[in-house]
PyMOL Python script that loads the backbone (N, CA, C, O; Angstrom):
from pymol import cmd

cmd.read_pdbstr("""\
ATOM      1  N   UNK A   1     -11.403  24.950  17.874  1.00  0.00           N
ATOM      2  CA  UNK A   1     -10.881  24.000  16.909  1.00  0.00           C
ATOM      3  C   UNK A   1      -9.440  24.355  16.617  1.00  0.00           C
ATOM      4  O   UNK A   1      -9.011  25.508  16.566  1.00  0.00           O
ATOM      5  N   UNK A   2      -8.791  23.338  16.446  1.00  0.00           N
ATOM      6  CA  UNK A   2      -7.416  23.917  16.777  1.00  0.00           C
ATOM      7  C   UNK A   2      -6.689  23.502  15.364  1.00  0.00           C
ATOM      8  O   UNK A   2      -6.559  22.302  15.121  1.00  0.00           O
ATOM      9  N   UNK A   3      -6.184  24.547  14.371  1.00  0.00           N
ATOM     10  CA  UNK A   3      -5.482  23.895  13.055  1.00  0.00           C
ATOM     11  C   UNK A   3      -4.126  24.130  13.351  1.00  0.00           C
ATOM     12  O   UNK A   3      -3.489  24.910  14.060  1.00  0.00           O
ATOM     13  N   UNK A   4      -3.765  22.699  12.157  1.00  0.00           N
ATOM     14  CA  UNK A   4      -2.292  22.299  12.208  1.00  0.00           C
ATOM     15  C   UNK A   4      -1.836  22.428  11.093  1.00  0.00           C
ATOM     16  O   UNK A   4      -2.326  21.712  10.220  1.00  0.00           O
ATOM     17  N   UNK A   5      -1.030  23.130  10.819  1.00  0.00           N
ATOM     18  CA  UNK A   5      -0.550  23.292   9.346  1.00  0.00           C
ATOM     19  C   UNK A   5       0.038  22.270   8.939  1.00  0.00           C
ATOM     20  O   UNK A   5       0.617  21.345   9.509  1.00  0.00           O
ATOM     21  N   UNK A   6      -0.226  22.600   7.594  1.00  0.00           N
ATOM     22  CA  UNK A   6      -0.118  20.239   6.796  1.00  0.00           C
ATOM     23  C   UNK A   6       1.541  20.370   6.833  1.00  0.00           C
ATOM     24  O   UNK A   6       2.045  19.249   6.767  1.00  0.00           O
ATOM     25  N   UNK A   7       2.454  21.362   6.916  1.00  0.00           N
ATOM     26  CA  UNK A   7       3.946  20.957   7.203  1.00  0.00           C
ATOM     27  C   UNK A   7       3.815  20.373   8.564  1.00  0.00           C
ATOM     28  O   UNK A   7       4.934  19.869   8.467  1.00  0.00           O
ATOM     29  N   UNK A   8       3.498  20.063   9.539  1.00  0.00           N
ATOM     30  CA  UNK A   8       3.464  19.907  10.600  1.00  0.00           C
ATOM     31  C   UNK A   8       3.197  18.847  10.725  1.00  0.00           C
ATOM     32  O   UNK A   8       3.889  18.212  11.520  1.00  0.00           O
ATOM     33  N   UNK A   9       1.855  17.993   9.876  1.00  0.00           N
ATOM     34  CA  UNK A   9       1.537  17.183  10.103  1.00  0.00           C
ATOM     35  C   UNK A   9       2.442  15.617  10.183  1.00  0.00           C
ATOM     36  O   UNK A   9       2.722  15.506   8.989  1.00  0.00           O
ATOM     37  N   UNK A  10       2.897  14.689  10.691  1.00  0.00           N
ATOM     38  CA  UNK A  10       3.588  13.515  11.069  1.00  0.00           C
ATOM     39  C   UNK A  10       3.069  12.429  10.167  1.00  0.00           C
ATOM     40  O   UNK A  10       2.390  12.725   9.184  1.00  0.00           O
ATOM     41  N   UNK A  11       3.325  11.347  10.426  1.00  0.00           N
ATOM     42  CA  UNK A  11       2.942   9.889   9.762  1.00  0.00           C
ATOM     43  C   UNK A  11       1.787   9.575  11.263  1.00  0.00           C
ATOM     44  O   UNK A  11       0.618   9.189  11.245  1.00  0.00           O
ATOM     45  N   UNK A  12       2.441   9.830  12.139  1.00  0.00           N
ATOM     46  CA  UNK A  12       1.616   9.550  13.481  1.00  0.00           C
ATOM     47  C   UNK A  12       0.174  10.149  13.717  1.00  0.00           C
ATOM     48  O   UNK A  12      -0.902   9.672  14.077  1.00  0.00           O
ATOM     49  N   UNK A  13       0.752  11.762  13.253  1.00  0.00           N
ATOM     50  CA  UNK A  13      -0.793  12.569  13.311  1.00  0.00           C
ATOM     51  C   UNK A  13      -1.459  12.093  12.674  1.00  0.00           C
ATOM     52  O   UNK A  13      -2.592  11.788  13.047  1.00  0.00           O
ATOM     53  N   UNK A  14      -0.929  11.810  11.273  1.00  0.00           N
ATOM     54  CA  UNK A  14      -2.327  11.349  10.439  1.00  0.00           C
ATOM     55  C   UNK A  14      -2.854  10.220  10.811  1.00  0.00           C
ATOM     56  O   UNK A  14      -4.082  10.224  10.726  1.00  0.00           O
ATOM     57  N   UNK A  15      -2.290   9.049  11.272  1.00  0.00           N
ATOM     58  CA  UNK A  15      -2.415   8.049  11.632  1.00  0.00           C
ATOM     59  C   UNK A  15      -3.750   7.986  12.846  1.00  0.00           C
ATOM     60  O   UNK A  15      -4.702   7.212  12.951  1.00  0.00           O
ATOM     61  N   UNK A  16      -3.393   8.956  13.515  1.00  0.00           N
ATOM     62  CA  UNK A  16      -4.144   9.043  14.924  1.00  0.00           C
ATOM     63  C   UNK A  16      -5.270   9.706  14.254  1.00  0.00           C
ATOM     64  O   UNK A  16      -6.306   9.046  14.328  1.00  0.00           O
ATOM     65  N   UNK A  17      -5.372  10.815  13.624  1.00  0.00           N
ATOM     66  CA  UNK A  17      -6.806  11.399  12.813  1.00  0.00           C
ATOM     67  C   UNK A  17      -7.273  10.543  11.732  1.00  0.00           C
ATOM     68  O   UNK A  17      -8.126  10.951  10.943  1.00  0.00           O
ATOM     69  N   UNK A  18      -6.793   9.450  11.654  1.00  0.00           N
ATOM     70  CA  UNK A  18      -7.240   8.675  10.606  1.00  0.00           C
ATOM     71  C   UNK A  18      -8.020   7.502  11.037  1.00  0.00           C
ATOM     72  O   UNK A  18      -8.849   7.124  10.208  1.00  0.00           O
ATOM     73  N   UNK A  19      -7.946   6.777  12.236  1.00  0.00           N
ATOM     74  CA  UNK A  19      -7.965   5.490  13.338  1.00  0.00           C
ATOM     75  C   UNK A  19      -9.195   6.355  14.400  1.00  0.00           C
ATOM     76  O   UNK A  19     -10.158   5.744  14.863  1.00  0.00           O
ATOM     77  N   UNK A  20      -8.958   7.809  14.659  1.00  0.00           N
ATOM     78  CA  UNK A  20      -9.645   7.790  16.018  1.00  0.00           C
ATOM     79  C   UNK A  20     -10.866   9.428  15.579  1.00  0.00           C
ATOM     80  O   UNK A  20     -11.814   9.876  16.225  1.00  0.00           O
ATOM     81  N   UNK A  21     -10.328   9.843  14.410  1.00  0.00           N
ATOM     82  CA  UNK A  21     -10.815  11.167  13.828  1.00  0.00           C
ATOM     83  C   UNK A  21     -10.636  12.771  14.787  1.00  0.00           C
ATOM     84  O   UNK A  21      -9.656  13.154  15.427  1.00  0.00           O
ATOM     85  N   UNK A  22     -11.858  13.399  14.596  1.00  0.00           N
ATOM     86  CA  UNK A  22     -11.183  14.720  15.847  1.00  0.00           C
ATOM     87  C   UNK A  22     -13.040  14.477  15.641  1.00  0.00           C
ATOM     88  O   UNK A  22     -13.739  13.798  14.888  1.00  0.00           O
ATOM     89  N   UNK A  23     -13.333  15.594  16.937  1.00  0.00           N
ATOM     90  CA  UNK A  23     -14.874  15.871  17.145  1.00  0.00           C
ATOM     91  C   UNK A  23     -15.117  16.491  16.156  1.00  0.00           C
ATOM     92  O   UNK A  23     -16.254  16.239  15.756  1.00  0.00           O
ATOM     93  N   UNK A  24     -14.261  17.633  15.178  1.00  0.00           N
ATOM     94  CA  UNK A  24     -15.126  18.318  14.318  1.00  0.00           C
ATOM     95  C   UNK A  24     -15.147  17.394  12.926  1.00  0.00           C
ATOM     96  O   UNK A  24     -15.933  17.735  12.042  1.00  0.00           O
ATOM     97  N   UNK A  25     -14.259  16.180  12.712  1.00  0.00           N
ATOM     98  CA  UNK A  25     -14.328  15.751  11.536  1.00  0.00           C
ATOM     99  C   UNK A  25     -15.332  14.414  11.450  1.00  0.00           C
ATOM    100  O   UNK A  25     -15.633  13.815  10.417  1.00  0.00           O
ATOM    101  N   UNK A  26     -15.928  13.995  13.303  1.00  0.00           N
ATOM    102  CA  UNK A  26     -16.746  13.390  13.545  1.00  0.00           C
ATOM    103  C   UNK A  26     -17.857  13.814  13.263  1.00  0.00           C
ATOM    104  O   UNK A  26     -18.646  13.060  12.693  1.00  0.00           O
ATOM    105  N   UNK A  27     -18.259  15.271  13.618  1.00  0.00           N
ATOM    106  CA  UNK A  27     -19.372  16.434  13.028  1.00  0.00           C
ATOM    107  C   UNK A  27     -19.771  16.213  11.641  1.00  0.00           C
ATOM    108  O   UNK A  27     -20.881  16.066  11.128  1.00  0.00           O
ATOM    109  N   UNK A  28     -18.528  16.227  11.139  1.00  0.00           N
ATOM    110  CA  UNK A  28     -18.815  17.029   9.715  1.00  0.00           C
ATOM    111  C   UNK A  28     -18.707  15.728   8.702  1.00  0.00           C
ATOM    112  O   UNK A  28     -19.006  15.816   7.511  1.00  0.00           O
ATOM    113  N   UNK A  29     -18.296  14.650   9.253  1.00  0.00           N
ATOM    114  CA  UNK A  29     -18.091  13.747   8.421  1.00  0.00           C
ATOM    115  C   UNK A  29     -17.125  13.836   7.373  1.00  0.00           C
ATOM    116  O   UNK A  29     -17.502  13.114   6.450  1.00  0.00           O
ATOM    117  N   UNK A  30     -15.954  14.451   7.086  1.00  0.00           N
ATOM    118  CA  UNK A  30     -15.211  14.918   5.723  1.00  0.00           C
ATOM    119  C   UNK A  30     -14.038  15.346   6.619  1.00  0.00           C
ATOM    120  O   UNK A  30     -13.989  15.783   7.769  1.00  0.00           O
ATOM    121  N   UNK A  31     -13.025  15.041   5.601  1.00  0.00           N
ATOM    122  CA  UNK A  31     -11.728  15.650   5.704  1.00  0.00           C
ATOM    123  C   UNK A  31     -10.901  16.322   4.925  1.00  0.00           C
ATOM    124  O   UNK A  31     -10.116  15.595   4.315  1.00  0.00           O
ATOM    125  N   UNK A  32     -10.805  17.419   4.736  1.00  0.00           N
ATOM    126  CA  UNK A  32     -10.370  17.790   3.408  1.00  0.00           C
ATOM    127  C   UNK A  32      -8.432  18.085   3.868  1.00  0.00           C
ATOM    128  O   UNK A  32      -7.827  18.776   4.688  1.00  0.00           O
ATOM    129  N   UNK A  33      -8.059  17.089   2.765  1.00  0.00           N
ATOM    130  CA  UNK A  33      -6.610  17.021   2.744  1.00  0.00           C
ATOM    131  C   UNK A  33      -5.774  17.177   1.331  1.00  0.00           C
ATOM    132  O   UNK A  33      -6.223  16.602   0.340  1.00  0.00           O
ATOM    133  N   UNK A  34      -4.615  17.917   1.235  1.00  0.00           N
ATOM    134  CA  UNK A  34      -3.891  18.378   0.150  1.00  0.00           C
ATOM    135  C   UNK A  34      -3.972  17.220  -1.099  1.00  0.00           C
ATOM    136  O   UNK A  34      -4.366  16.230  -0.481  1.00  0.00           O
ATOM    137  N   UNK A  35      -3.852  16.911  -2.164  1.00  0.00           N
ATOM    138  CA  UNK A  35      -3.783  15.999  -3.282  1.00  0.00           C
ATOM    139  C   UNK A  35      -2.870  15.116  -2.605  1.00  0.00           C
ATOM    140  O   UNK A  35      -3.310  14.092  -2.082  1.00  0.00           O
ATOM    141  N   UNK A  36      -1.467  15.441  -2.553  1.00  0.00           N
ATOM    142  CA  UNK A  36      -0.120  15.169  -2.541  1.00  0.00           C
ATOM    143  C   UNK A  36      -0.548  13.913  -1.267  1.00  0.00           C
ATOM    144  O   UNK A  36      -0.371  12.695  -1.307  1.00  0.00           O
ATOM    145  N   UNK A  37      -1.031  14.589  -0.418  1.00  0.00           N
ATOM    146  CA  UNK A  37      -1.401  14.015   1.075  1.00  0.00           C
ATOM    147  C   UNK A  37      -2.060  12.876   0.673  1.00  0.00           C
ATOM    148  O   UNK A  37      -1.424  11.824   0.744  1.00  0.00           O
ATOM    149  N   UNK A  38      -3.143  12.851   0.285  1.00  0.00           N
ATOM    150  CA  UNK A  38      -4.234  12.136  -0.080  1.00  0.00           C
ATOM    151  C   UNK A  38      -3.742  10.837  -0.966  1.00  0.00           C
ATOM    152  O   UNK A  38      -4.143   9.678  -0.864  1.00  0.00           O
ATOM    153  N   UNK A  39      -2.836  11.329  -1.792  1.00  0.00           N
ATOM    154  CA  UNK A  39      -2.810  10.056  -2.980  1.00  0.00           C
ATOM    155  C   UNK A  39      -0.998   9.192  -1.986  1.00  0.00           C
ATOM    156  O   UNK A  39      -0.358   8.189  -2.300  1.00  0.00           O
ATOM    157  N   UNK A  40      -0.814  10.053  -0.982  1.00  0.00           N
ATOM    158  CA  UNK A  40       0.188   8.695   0.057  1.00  0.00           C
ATOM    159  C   UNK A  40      -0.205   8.289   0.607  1.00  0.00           C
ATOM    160  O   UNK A  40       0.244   7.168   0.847  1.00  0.00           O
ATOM    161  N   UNK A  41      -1.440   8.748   1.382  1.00  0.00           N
ATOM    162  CA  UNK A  41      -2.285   7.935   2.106  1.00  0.00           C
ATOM    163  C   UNK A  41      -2.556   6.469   1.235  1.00  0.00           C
ATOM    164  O   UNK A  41      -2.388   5.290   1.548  1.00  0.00           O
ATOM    165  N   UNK A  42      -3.054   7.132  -0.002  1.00  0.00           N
ATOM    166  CA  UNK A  42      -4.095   5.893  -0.398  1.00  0.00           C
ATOM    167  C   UNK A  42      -2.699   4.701  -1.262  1.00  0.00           C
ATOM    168  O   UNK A  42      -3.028   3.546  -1.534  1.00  0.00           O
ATOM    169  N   UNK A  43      -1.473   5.127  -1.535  1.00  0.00           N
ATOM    170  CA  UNK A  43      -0.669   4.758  -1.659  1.00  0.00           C
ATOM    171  C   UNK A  43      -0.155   3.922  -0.477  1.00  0.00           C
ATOM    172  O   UNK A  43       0.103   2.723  -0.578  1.00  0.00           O
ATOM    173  N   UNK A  44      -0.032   4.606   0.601  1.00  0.00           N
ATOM    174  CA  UNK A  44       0.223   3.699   1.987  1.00  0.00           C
ATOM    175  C   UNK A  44      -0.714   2.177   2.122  1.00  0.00           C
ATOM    176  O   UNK A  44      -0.191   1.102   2.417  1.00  0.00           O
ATOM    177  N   UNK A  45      -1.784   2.315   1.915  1.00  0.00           N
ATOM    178  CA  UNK A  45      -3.181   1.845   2.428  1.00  0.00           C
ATOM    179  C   UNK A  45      -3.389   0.766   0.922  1.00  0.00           C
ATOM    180  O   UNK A  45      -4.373   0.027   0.891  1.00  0.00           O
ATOM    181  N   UNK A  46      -2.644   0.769   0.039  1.00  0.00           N
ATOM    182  CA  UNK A  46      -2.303  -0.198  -1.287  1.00  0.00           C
ATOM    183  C   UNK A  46      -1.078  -1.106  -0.836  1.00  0.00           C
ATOM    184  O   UNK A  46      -1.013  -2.320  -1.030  1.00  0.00           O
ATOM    185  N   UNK A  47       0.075  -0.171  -0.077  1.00  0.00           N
ATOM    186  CA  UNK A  47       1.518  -0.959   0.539  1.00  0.00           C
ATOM    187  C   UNK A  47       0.626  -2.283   1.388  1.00  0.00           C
ATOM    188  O   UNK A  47       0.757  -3.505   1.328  1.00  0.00           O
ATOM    189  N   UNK A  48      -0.405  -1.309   2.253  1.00  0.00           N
ATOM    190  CA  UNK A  48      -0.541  -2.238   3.408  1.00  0.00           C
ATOM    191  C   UNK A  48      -1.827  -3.460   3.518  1.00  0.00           C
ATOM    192  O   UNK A  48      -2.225  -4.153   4.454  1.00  0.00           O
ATOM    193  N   UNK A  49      -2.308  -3.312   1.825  1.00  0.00           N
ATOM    194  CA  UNK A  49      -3.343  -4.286   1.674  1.00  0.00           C
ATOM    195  C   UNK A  49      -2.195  -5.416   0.815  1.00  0.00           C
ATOM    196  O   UNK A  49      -2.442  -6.576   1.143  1.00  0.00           O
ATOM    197  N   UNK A  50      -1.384  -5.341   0.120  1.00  0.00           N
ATOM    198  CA  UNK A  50      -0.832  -6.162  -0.504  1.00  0.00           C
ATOM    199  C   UNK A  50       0.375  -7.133   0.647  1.00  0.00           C
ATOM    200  O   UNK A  50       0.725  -8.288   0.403  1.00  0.00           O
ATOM    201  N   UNK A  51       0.846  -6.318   1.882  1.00  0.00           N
ATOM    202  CA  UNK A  51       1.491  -6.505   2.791  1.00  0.00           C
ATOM    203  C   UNK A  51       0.328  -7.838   3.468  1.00  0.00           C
ATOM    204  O   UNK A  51       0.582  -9.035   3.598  1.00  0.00           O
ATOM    205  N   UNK A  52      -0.596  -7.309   3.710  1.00  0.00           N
ATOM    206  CA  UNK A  52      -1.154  -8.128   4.679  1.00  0.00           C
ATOM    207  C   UNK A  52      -2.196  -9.663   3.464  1.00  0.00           C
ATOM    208  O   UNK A  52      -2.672 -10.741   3.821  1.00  0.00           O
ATOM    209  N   UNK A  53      -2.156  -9.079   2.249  1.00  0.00           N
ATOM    210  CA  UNK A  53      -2.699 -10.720   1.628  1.00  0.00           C
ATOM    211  C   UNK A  53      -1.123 -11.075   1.776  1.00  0.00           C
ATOM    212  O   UNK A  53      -1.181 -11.964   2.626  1.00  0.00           O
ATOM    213  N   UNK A  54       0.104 -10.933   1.495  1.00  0.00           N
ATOM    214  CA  UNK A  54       0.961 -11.938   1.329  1.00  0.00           C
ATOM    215  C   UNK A  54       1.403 -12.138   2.617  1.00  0.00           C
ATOM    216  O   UNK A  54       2.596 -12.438   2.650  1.00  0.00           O
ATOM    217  N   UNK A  55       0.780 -12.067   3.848  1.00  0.00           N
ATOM    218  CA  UNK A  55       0.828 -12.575   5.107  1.00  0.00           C
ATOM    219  C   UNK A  55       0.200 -13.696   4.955  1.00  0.00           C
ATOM    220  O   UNK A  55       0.481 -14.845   5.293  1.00  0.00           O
ATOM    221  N   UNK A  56      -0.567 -13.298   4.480  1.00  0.00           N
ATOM    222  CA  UNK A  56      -2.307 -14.122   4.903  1.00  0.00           C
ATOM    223  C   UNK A  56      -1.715 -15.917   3.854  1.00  0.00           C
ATOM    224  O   UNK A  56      -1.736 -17.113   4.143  1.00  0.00           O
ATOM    225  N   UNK A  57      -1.367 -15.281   2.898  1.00  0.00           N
ATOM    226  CA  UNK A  57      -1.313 -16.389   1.660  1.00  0.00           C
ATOM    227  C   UNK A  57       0.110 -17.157   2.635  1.00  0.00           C
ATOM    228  O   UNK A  57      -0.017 -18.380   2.693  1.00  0.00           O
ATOM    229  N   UNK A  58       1.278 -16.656   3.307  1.00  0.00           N
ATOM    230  CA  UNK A  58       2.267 -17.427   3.465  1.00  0.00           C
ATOM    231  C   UNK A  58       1.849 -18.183   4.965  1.00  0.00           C
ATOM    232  O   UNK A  58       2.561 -19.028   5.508  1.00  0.00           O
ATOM    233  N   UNK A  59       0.473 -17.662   5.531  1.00  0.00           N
ATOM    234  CA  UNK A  59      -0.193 -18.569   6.801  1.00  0.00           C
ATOM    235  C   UNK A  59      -0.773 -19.478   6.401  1.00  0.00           C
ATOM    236  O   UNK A  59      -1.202 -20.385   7.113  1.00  0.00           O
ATOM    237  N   UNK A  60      -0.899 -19.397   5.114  1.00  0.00           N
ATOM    238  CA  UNK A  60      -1.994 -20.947   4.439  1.00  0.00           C
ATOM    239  C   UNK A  60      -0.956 -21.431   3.265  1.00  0.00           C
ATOM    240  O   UNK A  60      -1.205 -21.761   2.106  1.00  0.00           O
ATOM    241  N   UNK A  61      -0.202 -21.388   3.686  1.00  0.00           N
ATOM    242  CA  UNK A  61       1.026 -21.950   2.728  1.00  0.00           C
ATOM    243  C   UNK A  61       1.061 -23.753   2.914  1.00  0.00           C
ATOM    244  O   UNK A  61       1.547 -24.383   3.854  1.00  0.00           O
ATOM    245  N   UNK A  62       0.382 -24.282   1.696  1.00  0.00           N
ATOM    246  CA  UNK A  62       0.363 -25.556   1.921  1.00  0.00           C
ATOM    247  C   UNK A  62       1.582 -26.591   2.116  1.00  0.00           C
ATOM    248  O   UNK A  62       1.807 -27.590   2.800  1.00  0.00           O
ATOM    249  N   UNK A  63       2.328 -25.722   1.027  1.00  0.00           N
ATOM    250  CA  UNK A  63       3.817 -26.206   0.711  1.00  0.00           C
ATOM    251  C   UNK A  63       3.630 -26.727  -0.420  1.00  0.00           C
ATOM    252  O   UNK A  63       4.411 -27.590  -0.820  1.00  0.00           O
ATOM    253  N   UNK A  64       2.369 -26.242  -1.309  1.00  0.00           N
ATOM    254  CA  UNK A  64       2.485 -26.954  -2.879  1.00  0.00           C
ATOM    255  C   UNK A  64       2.494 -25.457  -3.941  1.00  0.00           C
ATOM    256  O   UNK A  64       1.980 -25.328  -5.052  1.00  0.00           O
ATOM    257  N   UNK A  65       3.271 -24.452  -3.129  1.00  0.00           N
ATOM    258  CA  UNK A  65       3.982 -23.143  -4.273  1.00  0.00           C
ATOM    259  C   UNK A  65       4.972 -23.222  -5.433  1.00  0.00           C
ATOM    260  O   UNK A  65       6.082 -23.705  -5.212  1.00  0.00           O
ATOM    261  N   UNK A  66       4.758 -22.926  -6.256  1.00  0.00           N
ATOM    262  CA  UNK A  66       5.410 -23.417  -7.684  1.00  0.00           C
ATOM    263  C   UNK A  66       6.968 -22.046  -7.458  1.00  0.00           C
ATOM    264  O   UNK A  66       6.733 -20.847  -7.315  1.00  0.00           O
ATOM    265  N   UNK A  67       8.111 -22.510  -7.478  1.00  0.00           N
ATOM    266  CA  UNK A  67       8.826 -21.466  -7.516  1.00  0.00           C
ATOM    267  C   UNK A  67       9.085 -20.845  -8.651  1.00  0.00           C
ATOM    268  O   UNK A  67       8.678 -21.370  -9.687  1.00  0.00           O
ATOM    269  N   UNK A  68       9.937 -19.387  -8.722  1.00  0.00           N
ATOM    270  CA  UNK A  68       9.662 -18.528  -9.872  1.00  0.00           C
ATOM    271  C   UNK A  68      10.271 -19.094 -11.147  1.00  0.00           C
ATOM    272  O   UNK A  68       9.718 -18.816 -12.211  1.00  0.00           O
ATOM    273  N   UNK A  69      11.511 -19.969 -11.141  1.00  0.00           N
ATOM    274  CA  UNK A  69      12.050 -20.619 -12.129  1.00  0.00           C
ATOM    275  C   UNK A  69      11.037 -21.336 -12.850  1.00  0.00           C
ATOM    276  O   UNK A  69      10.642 -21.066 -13.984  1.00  0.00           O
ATOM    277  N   UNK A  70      10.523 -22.557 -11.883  1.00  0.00           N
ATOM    278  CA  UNK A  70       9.772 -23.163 -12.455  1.00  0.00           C
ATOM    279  C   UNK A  70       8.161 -22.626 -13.147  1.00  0.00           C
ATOM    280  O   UNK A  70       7.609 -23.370 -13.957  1.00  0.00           O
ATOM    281  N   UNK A  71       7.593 -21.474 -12.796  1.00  0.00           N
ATOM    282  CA  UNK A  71       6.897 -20.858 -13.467  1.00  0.00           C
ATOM    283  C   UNK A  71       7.079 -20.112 -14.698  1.00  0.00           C
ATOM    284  O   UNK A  71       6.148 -19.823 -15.450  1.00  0.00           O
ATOM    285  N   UNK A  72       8.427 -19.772 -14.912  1.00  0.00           N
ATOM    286  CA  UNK A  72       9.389 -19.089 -16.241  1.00  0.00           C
ATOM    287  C   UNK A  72       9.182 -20.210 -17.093  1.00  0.00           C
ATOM    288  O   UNK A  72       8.679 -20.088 -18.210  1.00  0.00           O
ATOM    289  N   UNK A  73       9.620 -21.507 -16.518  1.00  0.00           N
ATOM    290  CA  UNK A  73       9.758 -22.792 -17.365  1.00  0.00           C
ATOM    291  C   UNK A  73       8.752 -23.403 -18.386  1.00  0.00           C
ATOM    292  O   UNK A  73       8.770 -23.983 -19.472  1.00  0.00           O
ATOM    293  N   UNK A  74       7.656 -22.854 -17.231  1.00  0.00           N
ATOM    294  CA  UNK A  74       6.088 -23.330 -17.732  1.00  0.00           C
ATOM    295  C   UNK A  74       5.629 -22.392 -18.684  1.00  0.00           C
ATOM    296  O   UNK A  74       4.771 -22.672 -19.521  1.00  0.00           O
ATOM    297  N   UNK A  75       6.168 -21.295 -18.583  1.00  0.00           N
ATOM    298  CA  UNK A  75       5.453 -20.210 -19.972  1.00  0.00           C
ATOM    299  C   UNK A  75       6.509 -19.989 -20.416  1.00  0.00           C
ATOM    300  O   UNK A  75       6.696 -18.775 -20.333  1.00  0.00           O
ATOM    301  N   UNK A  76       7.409 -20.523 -20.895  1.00  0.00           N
ATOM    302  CA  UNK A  76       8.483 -20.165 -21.334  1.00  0.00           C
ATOM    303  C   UNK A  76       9.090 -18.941 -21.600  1.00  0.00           C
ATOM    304  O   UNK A  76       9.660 -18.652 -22.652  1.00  0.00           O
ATOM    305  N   UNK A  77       8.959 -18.240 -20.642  1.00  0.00           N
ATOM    306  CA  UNK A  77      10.080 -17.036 -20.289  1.00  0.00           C
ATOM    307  C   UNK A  77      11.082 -17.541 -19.974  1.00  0.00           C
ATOM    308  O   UNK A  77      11.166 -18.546 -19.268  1.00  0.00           O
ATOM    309  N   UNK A  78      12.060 -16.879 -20.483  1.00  0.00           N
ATOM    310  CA  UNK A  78      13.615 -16.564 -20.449  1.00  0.00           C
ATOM    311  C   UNK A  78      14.129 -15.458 -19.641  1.00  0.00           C
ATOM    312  O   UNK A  78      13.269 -14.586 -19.516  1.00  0.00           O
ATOM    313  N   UNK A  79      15.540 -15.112 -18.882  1.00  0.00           N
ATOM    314  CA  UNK A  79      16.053 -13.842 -18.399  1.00  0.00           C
ATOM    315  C   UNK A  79      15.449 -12.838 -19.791  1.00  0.00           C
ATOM    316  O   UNK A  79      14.599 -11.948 -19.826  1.00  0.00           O
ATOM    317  N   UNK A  80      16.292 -13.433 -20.825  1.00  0.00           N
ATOM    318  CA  UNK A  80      16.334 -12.785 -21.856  1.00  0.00           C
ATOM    319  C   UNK A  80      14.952 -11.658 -22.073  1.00  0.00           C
ATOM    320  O   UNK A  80      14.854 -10.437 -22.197  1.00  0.00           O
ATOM    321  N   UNK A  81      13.927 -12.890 -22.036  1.00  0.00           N
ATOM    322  CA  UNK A  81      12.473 -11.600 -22.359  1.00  0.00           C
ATOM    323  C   UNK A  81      12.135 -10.913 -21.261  1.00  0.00           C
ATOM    324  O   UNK A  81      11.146 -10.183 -21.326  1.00  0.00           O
ATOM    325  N   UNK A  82      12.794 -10.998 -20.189  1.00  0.00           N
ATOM    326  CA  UNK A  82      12.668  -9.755 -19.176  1.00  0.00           C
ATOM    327  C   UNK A  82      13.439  -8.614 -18.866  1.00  0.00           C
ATOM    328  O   UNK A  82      13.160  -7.732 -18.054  1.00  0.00           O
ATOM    329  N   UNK A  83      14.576  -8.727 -19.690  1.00  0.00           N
ATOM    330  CA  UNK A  83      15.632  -7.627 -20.260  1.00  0.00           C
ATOM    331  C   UNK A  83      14.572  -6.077 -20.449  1.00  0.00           C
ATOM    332  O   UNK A  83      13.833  -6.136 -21.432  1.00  0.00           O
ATOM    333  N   UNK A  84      14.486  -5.029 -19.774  1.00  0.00           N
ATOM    334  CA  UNK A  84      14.222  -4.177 -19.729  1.00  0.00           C
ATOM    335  C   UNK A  84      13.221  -3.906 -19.159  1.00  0.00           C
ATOM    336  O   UNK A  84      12.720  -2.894 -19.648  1.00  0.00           O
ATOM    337  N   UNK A  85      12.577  -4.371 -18.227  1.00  0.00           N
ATOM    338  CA  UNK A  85      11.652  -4.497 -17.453  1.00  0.00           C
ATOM    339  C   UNK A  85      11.717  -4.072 -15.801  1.00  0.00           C
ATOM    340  O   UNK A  85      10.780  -4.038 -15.002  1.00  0.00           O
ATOM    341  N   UNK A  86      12.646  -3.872 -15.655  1.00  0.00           N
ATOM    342  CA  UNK A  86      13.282  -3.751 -14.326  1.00  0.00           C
ATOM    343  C   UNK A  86      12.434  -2.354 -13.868  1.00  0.00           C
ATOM    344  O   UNK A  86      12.222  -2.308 -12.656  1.00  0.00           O
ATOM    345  N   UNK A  87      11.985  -1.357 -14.554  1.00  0.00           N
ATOM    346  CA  UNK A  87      11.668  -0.370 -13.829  1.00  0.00           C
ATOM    347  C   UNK A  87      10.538  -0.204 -13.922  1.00  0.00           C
ATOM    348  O   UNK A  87       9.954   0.855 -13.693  1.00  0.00           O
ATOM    349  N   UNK A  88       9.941  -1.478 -14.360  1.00  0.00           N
ATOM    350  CA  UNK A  88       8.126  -1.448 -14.485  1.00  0.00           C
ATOM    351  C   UNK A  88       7.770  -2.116 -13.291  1.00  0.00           C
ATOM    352  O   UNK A  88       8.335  -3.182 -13.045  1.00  0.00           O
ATOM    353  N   UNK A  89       6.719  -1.557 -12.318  1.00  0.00           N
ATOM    354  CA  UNK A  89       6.488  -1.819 -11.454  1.00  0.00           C
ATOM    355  C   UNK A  89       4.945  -3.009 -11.551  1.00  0.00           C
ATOM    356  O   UNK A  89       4.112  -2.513 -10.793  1.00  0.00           O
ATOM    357  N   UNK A  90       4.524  -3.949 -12.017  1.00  0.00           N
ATOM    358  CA  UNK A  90       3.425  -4.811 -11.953  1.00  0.00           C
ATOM    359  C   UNK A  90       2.786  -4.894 -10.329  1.00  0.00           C
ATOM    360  O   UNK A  90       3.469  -5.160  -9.340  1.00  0.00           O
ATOM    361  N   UNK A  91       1.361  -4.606 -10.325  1.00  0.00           N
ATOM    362  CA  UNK A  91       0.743  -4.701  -9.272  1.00  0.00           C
ATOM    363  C   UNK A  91      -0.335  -5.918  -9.305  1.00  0.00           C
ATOM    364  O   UNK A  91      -1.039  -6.147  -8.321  1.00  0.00           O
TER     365      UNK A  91
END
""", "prot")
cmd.dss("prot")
cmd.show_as("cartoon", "prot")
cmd.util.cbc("prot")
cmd.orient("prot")
């Protein structure tokens, strides 16, 4: 069994042990990976579920999307009430 020290590890390695596994993590069923590691993964894997619905939503794009002005208009938001908001991230 051959270990790789987690400095070592790539976007690719994980990628490839993540898609295709190794025989011993096929064995054992489990992977035990650093916190840090773990919560970019699952951070990555949040990028790439929100990536692929707003694929999905702009392939079924009827052409009846309300643009962002006109949704401000409708609840009456202003620039104004979004003044400090800039570094809040909404998911």
């Amino acid at each position: 069994m051959e270990t790789v020290a987690w400095d070592n590890i790539t976007q690719e390695t994980l990628k490839d042990v993540l898609l295709h596994g190794t025989k011993e993590i096929k064995d054992s069923g489990c992977l035990l990976i650093p916190k840090a590691l773990y919560e970019k993964v699952m951070d990555d894997l949040t990028d790439w579920q929100i990536e692929r619905e707003a694929a999905e939503r702009l392939r079924n794009d009827n052409g009846e999307t309300i643009p962002e002005e006109e949704v401000m208009r409708r609840l009456g938001i202003t620039e104004d009430d979004l003044e400090g908001w800039e570094d809040i991230e909404l998911e």
